[in-house]
C-alpha positions in Angstrom: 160.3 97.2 76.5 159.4 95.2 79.8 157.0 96.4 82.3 156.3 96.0 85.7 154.9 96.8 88.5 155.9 96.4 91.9 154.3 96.9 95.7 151.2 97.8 93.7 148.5 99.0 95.8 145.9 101.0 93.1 142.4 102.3 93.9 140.3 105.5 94.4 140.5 108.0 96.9 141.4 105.7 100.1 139.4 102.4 98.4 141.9 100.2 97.8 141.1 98.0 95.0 144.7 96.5 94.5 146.6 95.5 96.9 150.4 94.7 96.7 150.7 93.7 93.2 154.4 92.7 91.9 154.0 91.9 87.9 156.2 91.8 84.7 154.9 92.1 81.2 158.1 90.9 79.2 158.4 92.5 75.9 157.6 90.9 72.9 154.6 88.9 74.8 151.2 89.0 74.7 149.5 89.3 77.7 145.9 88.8 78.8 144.2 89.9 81.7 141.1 88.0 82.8 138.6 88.0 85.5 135.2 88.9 87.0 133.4 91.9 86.6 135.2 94.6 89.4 138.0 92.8 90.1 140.5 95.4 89.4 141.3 94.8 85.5 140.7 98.4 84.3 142.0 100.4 87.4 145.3 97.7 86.9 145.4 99.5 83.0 144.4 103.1 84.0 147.6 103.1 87.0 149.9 101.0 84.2 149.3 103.4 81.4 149.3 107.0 84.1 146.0 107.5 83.6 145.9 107.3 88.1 148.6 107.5 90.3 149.3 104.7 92.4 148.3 104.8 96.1 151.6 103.0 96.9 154.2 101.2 95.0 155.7 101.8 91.2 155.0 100.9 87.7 158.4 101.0 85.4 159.2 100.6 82.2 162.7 100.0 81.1 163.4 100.5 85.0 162.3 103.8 84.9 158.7 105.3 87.1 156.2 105.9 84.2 155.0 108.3 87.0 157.8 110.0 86.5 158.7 109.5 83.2 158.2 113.0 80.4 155.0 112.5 79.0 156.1 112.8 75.0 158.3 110.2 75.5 156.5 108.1 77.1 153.7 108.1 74.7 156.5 107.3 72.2 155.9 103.7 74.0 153.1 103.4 75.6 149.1 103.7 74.8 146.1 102.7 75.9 142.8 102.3 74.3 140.1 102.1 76.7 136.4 101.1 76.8 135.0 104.6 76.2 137.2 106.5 74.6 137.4 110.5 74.7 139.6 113.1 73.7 141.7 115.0 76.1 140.4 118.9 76.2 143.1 121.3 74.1 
C-alpha cells in the first residue's frame, strides 16, 4: 500500500509546523525519518496515521484521504506506535 502526502501543511491550532509537504512512502520500503529535536517528525506521524487533521493538504493511501477513510478499515492497514503510548477510553 503506498502512501503519500501531498500540499501538507500540519501543526497546532494556527502554528504551522509543516509547511507544503509532498511525500510518497512506496510500499514494501522501509523508511526512516531523521532530524533535530522539534523539527516536525512526530506531528508528520500523528497527521499520517489521523491521529490530527491536517491544516491544509491530504494524506492517501491507495489514493484514497485517510481523513476520510472508515476507521476499521483503515486500521486493517495502518498503525502507529508512538513514544508514550495509551489506550483510547471505551
Amino acid at each position: 500500500m503506498e502512501r503519500e502526502a501531498r500540499h501538507l501543511y500540519a501543526g497546532y491550532d494556527n502554528h504551522v509546523i509543516i509547511r507544503d509537504l509532498t511525500l510518497r512512502i512506496p510500499a514494501g520500503k522501509v523508511t526512516a525519518l531523521i532530524g533535530a529535536n522539534d523539527c516536525g517528525k512526530s506531528t508528520l506521524l500523528k497527521t499520517i496515521c489521523r491521529i490530527q487533521p491536517p491544516l491544509k493538504g491530504q494524506v492517501l493511501l491507495d489514493g484514497g484521504s485517510v481523513h476520510e477513510q472508515d476507521s476499521r478499515r483503515l486500521a486493517s492497514s495502518l498503525a502507529i506506535l508512538p513514544q508514550n503510548p495509551s489506550a483510547p477510553g471505551g
